[in-house]
C-alpha atoms as a printed R data frame, in Angstrom:
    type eleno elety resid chain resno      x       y       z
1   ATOM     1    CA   UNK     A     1 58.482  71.052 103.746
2   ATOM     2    CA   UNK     A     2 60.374  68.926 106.424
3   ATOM     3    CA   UNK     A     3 63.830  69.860 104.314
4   ATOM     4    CA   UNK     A     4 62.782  73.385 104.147
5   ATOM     5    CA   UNK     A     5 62.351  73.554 107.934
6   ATOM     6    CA   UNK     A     6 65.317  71.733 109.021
7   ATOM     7    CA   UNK     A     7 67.452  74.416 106.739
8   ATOM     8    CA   UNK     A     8 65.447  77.185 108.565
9   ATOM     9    CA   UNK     A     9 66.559  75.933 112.157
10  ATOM    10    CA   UNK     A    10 70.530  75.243 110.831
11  ATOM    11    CA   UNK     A    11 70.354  79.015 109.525
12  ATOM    12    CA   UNK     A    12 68.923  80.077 112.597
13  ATOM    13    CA   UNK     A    13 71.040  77.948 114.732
14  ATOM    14    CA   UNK     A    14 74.731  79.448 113.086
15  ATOM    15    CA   UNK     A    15 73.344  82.671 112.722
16  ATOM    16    CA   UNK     A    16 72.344  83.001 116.313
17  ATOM    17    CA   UNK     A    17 76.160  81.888 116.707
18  ATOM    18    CA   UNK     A    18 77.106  84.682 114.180
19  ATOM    19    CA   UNK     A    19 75.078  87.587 115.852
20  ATOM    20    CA   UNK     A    20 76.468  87.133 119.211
21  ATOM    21    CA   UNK     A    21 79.901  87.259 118.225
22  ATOM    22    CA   UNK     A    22 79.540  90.041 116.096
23  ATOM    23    CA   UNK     A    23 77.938  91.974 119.064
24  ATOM    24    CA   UNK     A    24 80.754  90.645 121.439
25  ATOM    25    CA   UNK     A    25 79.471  87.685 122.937
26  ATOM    26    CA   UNK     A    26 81.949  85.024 121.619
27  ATOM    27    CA   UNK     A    27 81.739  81.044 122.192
28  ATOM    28    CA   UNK     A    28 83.578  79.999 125.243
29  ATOM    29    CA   UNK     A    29 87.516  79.630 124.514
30  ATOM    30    CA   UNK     A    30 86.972  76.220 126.050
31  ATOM    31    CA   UNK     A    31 89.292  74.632 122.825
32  ATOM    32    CA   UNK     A    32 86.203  72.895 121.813
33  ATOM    33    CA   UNK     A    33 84.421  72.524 118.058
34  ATOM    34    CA   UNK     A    34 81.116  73.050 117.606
35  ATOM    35    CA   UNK     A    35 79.499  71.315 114.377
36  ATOM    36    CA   UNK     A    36 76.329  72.578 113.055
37  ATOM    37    CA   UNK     A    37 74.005  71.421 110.138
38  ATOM    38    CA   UNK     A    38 75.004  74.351 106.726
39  ATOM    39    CA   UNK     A    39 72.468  76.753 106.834
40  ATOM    40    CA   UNK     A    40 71.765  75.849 102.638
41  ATOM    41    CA   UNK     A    41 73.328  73.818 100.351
42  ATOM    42    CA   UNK     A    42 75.746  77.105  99.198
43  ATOM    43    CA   UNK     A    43 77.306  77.634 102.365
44  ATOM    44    CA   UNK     A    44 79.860  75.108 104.313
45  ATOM    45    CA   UNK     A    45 82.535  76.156 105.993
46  ATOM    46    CA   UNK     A    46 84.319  76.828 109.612
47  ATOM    47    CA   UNK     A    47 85.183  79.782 111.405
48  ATOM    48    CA   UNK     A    48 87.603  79.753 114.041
49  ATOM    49    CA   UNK     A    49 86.944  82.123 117.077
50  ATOM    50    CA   UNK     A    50 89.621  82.117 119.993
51  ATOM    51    CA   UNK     A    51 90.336  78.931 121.035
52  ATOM    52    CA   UNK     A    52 86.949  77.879 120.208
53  ATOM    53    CA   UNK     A    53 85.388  76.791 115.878
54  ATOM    54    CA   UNK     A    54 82.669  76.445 114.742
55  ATOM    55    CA   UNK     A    55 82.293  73.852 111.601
56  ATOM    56    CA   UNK     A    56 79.383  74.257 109.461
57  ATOM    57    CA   UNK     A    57 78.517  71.021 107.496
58  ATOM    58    CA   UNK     A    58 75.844  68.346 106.926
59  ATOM    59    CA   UNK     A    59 78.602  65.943 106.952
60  ATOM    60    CA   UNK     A    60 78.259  63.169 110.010
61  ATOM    61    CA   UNK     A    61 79.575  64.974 113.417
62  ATOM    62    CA   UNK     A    62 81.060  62.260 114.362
63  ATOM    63    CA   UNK     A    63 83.479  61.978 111.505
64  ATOM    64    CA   UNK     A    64 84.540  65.444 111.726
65  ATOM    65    CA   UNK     A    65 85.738  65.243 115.275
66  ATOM    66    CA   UNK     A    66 87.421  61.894 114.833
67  ATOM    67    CA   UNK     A    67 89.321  63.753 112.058
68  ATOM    68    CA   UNK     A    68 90.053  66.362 114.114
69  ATOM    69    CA   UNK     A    69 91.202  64.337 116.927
70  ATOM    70    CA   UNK     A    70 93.687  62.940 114.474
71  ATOM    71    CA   UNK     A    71 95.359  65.599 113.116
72  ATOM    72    CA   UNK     A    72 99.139  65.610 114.949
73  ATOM    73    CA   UNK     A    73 98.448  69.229 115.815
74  ATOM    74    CA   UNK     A    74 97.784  71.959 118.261
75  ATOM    75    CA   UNK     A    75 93.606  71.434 118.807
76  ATOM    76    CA   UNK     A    76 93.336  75.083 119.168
77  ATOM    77    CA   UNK     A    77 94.248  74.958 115.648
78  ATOM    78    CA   UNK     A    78 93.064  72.111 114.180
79  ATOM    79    CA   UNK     A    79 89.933  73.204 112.682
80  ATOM    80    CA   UNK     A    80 92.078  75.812 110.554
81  ATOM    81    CA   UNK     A    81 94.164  73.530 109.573
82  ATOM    82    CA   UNK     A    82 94.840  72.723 105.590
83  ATOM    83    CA   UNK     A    83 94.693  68.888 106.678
84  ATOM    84    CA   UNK     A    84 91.404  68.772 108.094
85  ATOM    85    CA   UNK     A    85 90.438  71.663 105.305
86  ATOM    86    CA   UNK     A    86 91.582  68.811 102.641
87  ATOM    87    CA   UNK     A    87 89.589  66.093 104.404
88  ATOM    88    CA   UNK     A    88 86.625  68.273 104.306
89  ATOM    89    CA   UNK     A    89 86.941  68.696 100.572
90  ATOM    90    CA   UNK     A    90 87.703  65.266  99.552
91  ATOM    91    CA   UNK     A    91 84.423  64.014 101.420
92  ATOM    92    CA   UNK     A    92 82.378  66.710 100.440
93  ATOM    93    CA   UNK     A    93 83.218  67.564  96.669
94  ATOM    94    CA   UNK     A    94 83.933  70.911  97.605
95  ATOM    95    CA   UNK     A    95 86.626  73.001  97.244
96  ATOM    96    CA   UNK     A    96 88.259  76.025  99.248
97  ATOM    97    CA   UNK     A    97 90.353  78.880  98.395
98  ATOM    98    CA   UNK     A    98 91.709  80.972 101.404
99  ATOM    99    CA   UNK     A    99 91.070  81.514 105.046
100 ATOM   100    CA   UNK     A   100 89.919  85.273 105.817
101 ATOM   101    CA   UNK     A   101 89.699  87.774 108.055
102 ATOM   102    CA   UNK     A   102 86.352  87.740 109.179
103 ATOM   103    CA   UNK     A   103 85.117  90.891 110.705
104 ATOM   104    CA   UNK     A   104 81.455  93.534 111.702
105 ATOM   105    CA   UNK     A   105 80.451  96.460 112.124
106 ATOM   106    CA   UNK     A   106 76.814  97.574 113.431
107 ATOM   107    CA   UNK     A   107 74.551  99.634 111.164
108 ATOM   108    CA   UNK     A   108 74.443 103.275 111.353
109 ATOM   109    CA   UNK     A   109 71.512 105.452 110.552
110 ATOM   110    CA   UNK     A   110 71.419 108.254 107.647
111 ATOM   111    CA   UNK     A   111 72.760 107.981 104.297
112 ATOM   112    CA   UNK     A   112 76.571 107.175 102.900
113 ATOM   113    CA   UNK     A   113 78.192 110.023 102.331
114 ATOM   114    CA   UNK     A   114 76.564 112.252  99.466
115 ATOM   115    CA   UNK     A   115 80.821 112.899  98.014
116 ATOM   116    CA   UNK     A   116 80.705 109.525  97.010
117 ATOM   117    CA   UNK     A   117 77.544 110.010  94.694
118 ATOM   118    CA   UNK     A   118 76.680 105.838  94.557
119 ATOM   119    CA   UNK     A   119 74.732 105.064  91.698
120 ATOM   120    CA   UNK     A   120 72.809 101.958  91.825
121 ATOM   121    CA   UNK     A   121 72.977  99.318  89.003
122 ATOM   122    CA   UNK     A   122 70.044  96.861  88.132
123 ATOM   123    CA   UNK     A   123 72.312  94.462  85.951
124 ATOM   124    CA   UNK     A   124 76.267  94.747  86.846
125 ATOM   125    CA   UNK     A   125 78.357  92.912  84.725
126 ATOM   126    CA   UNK     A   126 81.887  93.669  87.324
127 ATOM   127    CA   UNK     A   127 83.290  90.349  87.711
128 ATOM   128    CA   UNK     A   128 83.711  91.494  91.569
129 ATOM   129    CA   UNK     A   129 79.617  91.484  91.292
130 ATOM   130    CA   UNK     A   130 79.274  88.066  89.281
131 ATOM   131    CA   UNK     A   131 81.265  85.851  92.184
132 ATOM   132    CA   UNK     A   132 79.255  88.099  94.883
133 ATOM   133    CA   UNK     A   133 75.813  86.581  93.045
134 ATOM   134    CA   UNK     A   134 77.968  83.106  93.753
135 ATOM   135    CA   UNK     A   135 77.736  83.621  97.690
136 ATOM   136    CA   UNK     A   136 75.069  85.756  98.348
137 ATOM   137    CA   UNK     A   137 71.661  86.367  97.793
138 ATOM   138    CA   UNK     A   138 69.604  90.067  96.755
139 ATOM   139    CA   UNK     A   139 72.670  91.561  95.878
140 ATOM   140    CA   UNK     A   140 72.689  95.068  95.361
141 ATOM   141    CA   UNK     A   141 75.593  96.882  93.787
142 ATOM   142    CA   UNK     A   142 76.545 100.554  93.313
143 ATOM   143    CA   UNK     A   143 79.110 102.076  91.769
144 ATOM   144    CA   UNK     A   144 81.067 105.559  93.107
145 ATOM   145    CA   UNK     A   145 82.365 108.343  91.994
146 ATOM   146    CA   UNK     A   146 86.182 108.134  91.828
147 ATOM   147    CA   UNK     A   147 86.007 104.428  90.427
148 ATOM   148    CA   UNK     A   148 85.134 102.088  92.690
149 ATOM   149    CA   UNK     A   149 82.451  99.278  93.601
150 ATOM   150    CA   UNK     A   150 79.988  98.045  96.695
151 ATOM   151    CA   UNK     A   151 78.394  95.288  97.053
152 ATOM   152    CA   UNK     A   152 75.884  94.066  99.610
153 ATOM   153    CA   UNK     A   153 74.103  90.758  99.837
154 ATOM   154    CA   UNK     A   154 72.754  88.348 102.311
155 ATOM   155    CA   UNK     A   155 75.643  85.941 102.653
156 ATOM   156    CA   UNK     A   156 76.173  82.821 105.395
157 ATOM   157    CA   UNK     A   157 73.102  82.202 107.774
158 ATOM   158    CA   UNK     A   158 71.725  85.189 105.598
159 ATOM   159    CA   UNK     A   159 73.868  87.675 107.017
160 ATOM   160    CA   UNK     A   160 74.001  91.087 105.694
161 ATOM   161    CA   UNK     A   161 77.620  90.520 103.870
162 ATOM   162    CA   UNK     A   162 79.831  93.840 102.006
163 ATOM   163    CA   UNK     A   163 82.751  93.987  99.814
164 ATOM   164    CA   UNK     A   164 84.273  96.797  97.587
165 ATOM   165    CA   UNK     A   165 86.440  97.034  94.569
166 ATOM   166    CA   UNK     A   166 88.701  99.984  94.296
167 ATOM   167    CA   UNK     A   167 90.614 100.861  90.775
168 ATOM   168    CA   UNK     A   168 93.763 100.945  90.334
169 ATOM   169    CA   UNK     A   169 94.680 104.414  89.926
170 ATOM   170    CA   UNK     A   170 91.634 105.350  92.962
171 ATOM   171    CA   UNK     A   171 93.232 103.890  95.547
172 ATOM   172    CA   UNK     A   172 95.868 105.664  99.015
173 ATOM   173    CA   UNK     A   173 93.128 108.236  98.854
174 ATOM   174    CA   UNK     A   174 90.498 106.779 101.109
175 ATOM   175    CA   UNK     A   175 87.902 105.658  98.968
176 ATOM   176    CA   UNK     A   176 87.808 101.902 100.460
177 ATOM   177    CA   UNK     A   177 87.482 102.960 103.661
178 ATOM   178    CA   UNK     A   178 84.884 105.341 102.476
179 ATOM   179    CA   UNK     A   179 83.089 102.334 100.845
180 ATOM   180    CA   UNK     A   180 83.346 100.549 103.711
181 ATOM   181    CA   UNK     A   181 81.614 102.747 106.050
182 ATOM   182    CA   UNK     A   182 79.167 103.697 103.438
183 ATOM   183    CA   UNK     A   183 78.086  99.688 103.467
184 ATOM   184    CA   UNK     A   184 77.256 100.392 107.277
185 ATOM   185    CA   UNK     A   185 74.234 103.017 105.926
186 ATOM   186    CA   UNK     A   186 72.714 100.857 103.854
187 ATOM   187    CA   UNK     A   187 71.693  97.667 105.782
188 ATOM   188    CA   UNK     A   188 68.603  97.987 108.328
189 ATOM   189    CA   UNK     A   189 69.491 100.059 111.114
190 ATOM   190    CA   UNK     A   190 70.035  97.945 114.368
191 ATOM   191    CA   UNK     A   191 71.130  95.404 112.345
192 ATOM   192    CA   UNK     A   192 74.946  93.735 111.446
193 ATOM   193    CA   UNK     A   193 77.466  93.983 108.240
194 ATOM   194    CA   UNK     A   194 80.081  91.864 108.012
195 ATOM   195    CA   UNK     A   195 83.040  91.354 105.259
196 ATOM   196    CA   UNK     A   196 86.222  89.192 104.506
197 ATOM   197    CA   UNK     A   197 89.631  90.179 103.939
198 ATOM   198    CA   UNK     A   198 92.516  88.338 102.456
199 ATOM   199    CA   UNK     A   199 94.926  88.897 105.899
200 ATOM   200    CA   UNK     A   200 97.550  89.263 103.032
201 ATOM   201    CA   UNK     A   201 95.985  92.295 101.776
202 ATOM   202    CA   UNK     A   202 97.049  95.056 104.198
203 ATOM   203    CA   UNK     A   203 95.111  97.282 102.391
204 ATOM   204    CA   UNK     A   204 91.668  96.250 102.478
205 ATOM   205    CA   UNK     A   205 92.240  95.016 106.782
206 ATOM   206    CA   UNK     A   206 93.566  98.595 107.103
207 ATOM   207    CA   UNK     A   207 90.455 100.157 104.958
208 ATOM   208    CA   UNK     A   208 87.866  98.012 106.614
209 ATOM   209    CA   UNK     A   209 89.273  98.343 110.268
210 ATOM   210    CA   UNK     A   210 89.390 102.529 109.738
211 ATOM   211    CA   UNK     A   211 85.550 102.010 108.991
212 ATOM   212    CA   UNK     A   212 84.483 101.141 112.507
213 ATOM   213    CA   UNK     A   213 84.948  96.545 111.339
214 ATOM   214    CA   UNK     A   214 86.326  94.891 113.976
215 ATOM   215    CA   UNK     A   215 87.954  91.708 114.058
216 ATOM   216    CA   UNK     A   216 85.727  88.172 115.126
217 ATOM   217    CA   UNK     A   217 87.214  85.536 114.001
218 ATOM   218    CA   UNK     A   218 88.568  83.694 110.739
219 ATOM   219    CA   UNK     A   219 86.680  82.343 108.064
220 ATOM   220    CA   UNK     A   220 87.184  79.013 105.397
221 ATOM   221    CA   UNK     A   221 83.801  78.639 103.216
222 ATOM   222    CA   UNK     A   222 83.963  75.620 100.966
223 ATOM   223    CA   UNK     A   223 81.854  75.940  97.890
224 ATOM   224    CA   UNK     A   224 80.608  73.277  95.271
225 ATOM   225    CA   UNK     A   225 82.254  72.640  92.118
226 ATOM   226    CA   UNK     A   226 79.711  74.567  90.040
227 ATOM   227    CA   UNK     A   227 80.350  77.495  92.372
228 ATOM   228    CA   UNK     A   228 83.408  77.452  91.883
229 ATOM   229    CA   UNK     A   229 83.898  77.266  88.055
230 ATOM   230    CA   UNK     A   230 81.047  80.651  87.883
231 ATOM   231    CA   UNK     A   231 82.947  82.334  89.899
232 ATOM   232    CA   UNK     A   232 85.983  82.478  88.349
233 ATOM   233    CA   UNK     A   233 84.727  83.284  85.368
């Protein structure tokens, strides 16, 4: 019981970080690191606003700002940086793959639109679906006319989390974008989606960003080793 509480105020505490900045309030760009407990065992991780990060880990405080403090590098940067991102591996177990784009978008009220004719599936088998069941929690996917994918599932600090697949031969017409804002109809109105982006992949910052997403801050989650091996299957 004690466990389960403690879990319920780290959640609370980094989400209450989360839906501030996502409304606009940001952390002060003071160049200091915050360090809060994980909100569950899944999710570890920092996300760097400006010049202020946030590092989410049950490992001891003090360690990881000693460890920052040594890094030979600008502070503003240091939580993002793949030093103290190795560190944080080798004393966790975990691993880490890229650092994202982290961005949200508010709710909207109505329905996606009809064109797209979702379809709701009750067991996906997309690999895009099988990592999402990795991160998040009461996933939901549907599929679209025109070949593409949407996922939504409660994600770090049991956020409200989106990402979509596009095929191949679907994509320069619109349909991520389309997905996108679609994602924004089917959380709880008043409430906050959020999604990751490769900054690499122009396409998907460009798809997201024309669907009302706006840029908070960036993102490293660092997963377990059985985590990662499912999802890359």
């Amino acid at each position: 019981m004690a466990s389960a509480s403690r879990a319920s105020r780290a959640s609370a505490e980094l989400g209450t970080i989360l839906e501030a900045a996502a409304r606009g309030t940001f952390p002060p760009p003071d160049g200091a690191i915050t360090v809060v407990p994980q909100p569950g065992h899944r999710d570890a991780g920092v996300i760097a606003f400006t010049a202020h990060s946030v590092v989410f880990t049950d490992e001891d405080p003090a360690w990881v700002r000693a460890t920052l403090a040594a890094l030979d590098c600008d502070p503003l940067a240091a939580a993002m940086n793949a030093r103290f991102h190795a560190a944080l591996a080798d004393r966790t177990g975990r691993t880490t793959d890229t650092i994202d784009l982290l961005t949200a978008a508010t709710a909207r009220p109505g329905t996606p639109d009809p064109r797209l004719a979702l379809r709701e599936l009750d067991d996906p088998d997309h690999p895009r679906v099988a990592r999402a069941r990795e991160h998040r929690d009461d996933v939901r996917v549907w599929t679209s006319a025109g070949g593409g994918v949407l996922v939504i599932g409660r994600g770090v600090a049991g956020r409200w989390e989106t990402a979509v697949e596009v095929e191949e031969d679907a994509r320069h017409r619109g349909l991520g974008r389309a997905l996108a804002s679609a994602a924004r109809h089917l959380v709880p109105d008043g409430d906050v989606v959020w999604a990751q982006q490769a900054p690499g992949n122009a396409r998907a910052v460009r798809a997201f960003q024309a669907a009302g997403y706006r840029p908070v801050g960036s993102e490293a989650l660092f997963v377990s080793p059985r985590q990662g091996a499912l999802s890359t299957r």
